[in-house]
N, CA, C and O atoms as a GROMACS GRO file, in nm:
protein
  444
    1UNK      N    1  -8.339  -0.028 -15.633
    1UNK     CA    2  -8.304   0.112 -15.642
    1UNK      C    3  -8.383   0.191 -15.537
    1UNK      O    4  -8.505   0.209 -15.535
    2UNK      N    5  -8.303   0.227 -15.462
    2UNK     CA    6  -8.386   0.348 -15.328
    2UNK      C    7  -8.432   0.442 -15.423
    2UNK      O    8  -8.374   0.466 -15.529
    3UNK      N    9  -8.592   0.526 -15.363
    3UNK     CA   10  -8.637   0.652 -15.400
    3UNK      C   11  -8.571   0.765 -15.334
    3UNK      O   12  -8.517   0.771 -15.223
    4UNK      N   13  -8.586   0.854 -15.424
    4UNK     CA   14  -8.484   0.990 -15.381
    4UNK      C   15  -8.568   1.051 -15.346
    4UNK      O   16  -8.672   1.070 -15.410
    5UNK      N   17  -8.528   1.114 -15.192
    5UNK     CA   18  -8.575   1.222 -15.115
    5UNK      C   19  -8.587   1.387 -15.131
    5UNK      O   20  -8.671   1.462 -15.081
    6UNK      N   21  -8.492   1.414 -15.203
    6UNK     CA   22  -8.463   1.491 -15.263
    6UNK      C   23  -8.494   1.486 -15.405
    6UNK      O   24  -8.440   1.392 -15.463
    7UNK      N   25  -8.586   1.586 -15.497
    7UNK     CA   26  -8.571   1.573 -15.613
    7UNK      C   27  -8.563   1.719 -15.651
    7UNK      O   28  -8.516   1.816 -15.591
    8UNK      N   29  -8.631   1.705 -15.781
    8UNK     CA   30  -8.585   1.810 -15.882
    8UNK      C   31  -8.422   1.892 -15.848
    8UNK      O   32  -8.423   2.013 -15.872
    9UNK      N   33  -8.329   1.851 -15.812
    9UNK     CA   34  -8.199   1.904 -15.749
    9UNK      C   35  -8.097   1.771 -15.857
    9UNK      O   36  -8.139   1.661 -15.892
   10UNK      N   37  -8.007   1.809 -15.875
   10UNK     CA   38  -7.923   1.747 -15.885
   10UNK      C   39  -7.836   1.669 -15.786
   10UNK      O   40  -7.793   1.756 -15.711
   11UNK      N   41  -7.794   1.566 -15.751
   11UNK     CA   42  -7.704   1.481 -15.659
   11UNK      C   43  -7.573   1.504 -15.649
   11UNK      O   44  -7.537   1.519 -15.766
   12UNK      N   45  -7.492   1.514 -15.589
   12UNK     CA   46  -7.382   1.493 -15.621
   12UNK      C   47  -7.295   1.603 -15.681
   12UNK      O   48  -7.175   1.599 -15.707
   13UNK      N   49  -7.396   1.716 -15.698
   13UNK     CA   50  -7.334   1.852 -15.759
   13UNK      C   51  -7.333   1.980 -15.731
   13UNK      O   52  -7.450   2.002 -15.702
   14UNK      N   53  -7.277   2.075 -15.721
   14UNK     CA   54  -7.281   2.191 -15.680
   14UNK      C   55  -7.379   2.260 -15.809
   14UNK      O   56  -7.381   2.267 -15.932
   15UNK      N   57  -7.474   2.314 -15.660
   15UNK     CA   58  -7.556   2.358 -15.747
   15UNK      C   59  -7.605   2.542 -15.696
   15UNK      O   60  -7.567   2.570 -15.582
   16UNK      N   61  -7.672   2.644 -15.762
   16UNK     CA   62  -7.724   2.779 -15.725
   16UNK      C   63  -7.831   2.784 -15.724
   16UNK      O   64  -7.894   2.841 -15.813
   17UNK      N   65  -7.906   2.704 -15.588
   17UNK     CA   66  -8.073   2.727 -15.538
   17UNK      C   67  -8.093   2.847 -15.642
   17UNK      O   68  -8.162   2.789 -15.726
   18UNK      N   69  -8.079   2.960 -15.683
   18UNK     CA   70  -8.155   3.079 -15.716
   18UNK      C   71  -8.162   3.025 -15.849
   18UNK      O   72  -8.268   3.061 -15.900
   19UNK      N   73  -8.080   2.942 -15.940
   19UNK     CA   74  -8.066   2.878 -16.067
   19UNK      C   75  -8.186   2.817 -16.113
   19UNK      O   76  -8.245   2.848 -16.216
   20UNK      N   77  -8.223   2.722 -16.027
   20UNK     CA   78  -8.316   2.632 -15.997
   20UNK      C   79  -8.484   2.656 -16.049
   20UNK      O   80  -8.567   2.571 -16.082
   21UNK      N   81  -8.496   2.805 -16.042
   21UNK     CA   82  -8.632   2.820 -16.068
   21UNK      C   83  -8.605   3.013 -16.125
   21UNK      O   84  -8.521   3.097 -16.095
   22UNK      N   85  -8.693   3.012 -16.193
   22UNK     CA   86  -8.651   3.123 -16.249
   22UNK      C   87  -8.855   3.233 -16.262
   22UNK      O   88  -8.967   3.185 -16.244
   23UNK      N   89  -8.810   3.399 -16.303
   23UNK     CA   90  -8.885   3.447 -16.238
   23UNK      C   91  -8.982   3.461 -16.357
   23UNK      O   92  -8.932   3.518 -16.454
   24UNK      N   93  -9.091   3.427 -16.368
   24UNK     CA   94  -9.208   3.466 -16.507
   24UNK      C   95  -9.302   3.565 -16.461
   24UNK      O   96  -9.357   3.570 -16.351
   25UNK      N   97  -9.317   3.667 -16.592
   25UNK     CA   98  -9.415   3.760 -16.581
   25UNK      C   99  -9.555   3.715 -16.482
   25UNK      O  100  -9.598   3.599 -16.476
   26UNK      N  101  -9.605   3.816 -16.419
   26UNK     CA  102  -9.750   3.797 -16.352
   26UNK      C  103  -9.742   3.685 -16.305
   26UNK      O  104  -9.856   3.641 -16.292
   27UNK      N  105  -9.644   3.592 -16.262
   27UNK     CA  106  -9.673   3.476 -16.162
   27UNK      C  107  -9.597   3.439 -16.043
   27UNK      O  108  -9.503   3.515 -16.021
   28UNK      N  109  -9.608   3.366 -15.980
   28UNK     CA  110  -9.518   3.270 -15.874
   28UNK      C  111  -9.483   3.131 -15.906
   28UNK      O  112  -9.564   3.040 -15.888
   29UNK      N  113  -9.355   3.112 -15.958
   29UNK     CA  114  -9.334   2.978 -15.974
   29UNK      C  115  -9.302   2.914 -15.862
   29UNK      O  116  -9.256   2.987 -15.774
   30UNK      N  117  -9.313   2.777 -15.832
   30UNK     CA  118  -9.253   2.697 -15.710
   30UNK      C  119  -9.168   2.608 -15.782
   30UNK      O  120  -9.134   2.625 -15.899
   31UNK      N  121  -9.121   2.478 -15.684
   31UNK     CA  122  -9.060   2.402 -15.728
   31UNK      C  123  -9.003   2.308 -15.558
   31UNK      O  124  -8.926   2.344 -15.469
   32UNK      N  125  -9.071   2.203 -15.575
   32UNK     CA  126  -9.075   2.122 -15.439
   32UNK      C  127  -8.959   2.051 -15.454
   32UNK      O  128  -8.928   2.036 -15.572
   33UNK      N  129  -8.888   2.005 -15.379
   33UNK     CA  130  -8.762   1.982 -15.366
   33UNK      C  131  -8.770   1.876 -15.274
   33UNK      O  132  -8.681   1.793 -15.290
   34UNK      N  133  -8.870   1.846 -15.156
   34UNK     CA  134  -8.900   1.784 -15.061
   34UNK      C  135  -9.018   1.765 -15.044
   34UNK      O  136  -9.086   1.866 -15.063
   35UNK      N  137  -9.082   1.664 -15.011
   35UNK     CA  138  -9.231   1.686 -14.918
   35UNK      C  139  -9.268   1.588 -14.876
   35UNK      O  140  -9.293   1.498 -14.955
   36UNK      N  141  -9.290   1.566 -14.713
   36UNK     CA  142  -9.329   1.432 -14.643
   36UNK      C  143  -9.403   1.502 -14.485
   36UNK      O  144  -9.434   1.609 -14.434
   37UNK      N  145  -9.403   1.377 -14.460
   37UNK     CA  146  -9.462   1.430 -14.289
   37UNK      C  147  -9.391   1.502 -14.257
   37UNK      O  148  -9.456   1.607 -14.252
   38UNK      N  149  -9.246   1.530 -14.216
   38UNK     CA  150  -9.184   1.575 -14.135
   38UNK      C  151  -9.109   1.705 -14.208
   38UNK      O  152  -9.060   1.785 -14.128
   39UNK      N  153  -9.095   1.732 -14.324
   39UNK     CA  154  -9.034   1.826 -14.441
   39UNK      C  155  -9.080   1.873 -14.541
   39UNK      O  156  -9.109   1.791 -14.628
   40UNK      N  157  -9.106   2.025 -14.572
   40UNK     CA  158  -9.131   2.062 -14.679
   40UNK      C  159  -9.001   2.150 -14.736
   40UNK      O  160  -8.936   2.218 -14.657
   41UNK      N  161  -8.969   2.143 -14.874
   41UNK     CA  162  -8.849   2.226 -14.897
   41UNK      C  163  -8.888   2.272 -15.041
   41UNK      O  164  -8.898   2.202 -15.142
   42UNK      N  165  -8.909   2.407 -15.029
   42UNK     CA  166  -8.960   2.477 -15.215
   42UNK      C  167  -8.906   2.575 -15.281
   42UNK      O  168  -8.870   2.648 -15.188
   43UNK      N  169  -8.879   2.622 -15.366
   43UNK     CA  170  -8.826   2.706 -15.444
   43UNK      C  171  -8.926   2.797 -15.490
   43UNK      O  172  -9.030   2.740 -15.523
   44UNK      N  173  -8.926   2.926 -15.503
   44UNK     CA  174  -9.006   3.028 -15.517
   44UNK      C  175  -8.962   3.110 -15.584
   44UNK      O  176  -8.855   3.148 -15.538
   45UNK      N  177  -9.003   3.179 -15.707
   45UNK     CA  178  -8.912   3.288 -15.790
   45UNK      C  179  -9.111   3.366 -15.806
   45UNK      O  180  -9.210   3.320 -15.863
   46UNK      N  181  -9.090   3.498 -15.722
   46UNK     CA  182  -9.211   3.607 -15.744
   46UNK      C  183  -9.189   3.718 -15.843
   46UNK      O  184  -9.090   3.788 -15.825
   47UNK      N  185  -9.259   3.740 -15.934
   47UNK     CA  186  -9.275   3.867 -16.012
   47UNK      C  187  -9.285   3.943 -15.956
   47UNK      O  188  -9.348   3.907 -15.856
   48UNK      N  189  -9.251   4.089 -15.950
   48UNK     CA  190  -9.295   4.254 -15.854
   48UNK      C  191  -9.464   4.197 -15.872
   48UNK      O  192  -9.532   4.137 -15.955
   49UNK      N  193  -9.475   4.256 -15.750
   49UNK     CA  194  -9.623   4.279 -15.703
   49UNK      C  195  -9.694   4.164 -15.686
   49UNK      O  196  -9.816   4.179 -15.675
   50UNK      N  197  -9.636   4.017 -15.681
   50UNK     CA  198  -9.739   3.912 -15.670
   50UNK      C  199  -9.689   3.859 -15.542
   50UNK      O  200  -9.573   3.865 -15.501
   51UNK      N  201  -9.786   3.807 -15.486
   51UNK     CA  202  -9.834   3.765 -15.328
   51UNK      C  203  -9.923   3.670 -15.299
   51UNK      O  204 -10.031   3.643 -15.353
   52UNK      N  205  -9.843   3.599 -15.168
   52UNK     CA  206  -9.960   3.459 -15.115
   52UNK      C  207 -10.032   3.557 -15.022
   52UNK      O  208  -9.984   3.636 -14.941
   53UNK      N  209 -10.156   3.533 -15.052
   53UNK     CA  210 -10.220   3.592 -14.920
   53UNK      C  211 -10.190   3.568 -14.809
   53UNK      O  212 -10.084   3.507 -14.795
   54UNK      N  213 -10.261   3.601 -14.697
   54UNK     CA  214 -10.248   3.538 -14.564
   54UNK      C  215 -10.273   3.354 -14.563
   54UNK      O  216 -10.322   3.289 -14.655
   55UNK      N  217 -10.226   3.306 -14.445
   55UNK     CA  218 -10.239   3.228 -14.451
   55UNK      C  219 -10.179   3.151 -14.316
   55UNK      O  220 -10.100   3.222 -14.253
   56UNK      N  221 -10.196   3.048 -14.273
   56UNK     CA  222 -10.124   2.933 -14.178
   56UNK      C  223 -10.049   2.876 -14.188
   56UNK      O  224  -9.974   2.933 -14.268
   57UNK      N  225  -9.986   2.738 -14.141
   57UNK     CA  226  -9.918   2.626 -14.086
   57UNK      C  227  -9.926   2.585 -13.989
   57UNK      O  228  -9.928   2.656 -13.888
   58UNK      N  229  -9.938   2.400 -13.986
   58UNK     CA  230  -9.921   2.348 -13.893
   58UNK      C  231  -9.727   2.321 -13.881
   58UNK      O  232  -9.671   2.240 -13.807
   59UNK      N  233  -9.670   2.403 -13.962
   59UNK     CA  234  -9.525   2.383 -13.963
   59UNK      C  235  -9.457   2.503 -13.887
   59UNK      O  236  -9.525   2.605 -13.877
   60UNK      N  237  -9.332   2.502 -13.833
   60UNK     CA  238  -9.242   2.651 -13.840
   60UNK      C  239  -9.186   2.637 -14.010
   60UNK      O  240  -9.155   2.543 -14.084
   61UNK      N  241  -9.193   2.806 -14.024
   61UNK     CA  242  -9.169   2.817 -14.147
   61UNK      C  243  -9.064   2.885 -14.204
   61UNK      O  244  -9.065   3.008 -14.207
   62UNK      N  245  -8.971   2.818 -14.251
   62UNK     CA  246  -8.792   2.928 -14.264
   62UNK      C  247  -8.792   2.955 -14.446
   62UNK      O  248  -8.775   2.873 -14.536
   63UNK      N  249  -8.814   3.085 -14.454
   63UNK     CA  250  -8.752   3.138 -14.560
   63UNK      C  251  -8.636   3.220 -14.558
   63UNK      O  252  -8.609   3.294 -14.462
   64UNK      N  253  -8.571   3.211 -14.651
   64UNK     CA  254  -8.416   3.215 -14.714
   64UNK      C  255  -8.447   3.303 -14.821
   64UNK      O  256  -8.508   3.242 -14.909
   65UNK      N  257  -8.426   3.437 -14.852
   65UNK     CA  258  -8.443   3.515 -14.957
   65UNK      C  259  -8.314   3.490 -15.031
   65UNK      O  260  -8.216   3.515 -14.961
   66UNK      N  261  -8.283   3.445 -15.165
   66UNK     CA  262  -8.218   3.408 -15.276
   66UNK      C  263  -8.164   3.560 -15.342
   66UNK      O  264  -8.045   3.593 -15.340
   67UNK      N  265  -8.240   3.618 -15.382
   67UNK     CA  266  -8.237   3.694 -15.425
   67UNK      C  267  -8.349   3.835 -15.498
   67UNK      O  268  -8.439   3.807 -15.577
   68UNK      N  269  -8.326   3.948 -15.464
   68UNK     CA  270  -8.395   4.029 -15.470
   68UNK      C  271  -8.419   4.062 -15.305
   68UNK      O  272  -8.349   4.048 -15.205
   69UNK      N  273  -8.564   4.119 -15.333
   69UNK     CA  274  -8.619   4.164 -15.179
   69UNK      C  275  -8.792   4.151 -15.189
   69UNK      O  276  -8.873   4.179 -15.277
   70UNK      N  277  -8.802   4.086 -15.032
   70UNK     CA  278  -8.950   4.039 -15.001
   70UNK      C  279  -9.039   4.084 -14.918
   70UNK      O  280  -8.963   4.126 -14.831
   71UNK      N  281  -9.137   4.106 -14.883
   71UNK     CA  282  -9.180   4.172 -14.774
   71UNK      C  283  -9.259   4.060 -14.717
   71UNK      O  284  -9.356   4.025 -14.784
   72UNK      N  285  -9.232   3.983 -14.579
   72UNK     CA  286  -9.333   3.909 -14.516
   72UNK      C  287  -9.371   3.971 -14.369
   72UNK      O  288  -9.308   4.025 -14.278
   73UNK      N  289  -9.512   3.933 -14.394
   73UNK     CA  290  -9.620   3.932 -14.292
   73UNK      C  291  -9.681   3.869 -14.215
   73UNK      O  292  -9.788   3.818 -14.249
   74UNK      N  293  -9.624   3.853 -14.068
   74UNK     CA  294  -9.633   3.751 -13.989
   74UNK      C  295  -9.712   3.784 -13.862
   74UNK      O  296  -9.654   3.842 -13.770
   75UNK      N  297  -9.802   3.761 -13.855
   75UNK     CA  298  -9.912   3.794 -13.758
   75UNK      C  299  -9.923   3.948 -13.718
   75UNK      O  300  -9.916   3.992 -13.603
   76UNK      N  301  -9.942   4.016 -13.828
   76UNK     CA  302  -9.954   4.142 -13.843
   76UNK      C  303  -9.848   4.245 -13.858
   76UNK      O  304  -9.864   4.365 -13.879
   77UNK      N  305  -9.718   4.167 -13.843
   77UNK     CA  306  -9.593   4.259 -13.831
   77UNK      C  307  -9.496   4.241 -13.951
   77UNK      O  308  -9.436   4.134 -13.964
   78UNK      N  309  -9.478   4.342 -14.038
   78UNK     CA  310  -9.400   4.292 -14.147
   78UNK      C  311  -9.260   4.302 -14.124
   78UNK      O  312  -9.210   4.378 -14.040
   79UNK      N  313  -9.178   4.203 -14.219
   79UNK     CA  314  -9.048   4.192 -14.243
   79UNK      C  315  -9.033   4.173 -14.364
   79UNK      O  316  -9.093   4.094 -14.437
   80UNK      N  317  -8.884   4.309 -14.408
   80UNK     CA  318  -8.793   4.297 -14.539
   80UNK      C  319  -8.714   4.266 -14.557
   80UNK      O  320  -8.611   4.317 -14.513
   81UNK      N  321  -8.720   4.144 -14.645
   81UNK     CA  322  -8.566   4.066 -14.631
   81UNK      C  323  -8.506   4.069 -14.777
   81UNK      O  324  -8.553   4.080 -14.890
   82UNK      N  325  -8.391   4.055 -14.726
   82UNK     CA  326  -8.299   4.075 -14.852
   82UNK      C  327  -8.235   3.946 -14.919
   82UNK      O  328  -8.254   3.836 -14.868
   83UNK      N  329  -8.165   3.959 -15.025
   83UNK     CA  330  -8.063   3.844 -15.023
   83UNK      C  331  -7.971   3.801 -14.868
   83UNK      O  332  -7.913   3.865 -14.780
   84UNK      N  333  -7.997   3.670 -14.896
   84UNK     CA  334  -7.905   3.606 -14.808
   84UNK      C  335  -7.942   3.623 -14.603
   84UNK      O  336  -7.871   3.615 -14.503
   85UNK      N  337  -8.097   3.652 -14.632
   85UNK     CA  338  -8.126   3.685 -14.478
   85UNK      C  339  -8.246   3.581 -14.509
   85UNK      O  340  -8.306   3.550 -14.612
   86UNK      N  341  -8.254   3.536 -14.359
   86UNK     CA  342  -8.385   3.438 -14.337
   86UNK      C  343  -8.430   3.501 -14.206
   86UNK      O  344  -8.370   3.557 -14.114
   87UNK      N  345  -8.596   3.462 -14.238
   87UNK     CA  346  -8.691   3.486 -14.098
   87UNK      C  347  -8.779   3.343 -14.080
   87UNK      O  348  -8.816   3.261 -14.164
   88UNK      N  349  -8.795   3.347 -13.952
   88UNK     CA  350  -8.891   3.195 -13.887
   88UNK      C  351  -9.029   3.218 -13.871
   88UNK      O  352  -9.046   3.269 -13.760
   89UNK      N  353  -9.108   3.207 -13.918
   89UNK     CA  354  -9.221   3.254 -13.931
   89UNK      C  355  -9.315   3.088 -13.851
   89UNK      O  356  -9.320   2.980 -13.910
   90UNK      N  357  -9.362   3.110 -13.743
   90UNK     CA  358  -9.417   3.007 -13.650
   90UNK      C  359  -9.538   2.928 -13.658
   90UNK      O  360  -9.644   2.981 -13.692
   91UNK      N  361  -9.530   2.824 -13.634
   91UNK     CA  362  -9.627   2.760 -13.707
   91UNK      C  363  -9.798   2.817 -13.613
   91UNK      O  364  -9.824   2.850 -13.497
   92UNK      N  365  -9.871   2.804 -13.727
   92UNK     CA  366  -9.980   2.844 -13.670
   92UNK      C  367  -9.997   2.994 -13.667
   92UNK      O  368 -10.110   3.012 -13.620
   93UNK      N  369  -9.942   3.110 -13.693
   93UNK     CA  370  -9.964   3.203 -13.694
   93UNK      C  371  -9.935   3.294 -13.833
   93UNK      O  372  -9.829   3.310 -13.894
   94UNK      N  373 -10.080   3.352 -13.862
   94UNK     CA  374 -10.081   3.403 -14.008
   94UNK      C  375  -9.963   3.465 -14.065
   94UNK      O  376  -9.908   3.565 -14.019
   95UNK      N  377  -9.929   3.401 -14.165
   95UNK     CA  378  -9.899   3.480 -14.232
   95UNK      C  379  -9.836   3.520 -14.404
   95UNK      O  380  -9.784   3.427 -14.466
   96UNK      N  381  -9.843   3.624 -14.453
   96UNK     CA  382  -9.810   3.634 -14.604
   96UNK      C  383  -9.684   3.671 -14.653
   96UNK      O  384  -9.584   3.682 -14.582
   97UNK      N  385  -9.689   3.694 -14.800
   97UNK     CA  386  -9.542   3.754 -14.855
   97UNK      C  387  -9.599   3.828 -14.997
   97UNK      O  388  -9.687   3.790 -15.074
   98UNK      N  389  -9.509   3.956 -15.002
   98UNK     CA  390  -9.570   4.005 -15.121
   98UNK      C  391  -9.373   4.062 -15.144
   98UNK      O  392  -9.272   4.085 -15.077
   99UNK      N  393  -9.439   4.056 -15.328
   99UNK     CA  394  -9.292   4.047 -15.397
   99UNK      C  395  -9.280   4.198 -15.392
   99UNK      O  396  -9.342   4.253 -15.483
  100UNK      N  397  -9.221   4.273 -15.316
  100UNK     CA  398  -9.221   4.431 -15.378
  100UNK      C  399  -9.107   4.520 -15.511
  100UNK      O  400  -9.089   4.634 -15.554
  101UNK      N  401  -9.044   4.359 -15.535
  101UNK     CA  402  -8.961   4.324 -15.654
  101UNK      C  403  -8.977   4.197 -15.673
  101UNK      O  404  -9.056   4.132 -15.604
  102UNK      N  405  -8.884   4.130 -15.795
  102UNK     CA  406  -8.882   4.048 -15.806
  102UNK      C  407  -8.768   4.010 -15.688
  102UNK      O  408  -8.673   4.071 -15.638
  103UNK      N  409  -8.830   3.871 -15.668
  103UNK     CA  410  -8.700   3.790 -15.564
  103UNK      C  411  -8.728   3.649 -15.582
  103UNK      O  412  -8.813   3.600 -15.656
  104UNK      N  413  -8.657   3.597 -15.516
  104UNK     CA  414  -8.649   3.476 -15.510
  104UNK      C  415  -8.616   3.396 -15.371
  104UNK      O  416  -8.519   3.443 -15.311
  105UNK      N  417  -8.666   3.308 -15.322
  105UNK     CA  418  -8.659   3.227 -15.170
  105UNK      C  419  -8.658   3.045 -15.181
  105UNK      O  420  -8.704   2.961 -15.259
  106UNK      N  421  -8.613   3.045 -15.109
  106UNK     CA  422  -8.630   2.915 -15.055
  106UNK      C  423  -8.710   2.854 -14.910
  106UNK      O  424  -8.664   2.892 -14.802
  107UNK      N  425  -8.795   2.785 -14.909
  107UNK     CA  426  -8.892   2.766 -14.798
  107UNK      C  427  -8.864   2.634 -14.724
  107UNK      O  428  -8.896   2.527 -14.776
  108UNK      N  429  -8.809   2.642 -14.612
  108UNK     CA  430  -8.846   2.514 -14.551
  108UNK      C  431  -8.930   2.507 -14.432
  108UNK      O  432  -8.931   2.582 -14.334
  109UNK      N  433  -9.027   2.366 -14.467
  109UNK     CA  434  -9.110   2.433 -14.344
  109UNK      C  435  -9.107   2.231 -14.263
  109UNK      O  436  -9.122   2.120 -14.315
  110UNK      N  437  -9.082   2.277 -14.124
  110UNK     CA  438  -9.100   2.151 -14.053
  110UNK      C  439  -9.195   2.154 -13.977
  110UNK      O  440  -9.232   2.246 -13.903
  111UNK      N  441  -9.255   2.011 -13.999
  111UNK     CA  442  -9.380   1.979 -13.931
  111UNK      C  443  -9.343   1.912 -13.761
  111UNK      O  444  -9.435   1.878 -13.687
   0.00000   0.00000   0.00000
């Protein structure tokens, strides 16, 4: 039996990334979907007002806002994204996200 590359996802089925992970009081849930040398792929559902600080990568980093709206901060310059918009956020250069609602994203980041 091959190991699956893909998990926590269903195979074979149509599925609603935003379904997938859902939003809890005062936290940030994730939900890894992928992770190896070459791929990271996560699910993110933020409460209003909660935030990764600043931060790095040795990856480029593509978030996919699901739903709601996000505010990221990418080497000092922010971006608001909405449902259904993505920004590339480059590897190696700081940066954060703060929920200024609840939303929800999807992250892929390649190494």
């Amino acid at each position: 039996m091959s190991e699956k590359i893909l998990k926590n996802i269903g195979h074979e089925e149509i599925v609603a990334l935003s379904d997938l992970v859902q939003v809890q009081e005062g936290q940030i849930v994730s939900k890894t979907l992928a992770q190896n040398g070459a791929v990271s792929i996560t699910l993110f559902a933020f409460d209003q007002g909660e935030e990764i600080s600043s931060h790095d990568s040795n990856g480029d980093a593509m978030v996919t806002v699901l739903e709601g709206r996000g505010k990221f901060t990418v080497d000092g310059k922010e971006y608001v994204l909405e449902a259904g918009q993505t920004l590339v956020m480059p590897a190696k250069k700081p940066h954060a996200v703060y929920a200024q609602e609840c939303f929800k994203m999807l992250l892929v980041v390649v190494f």
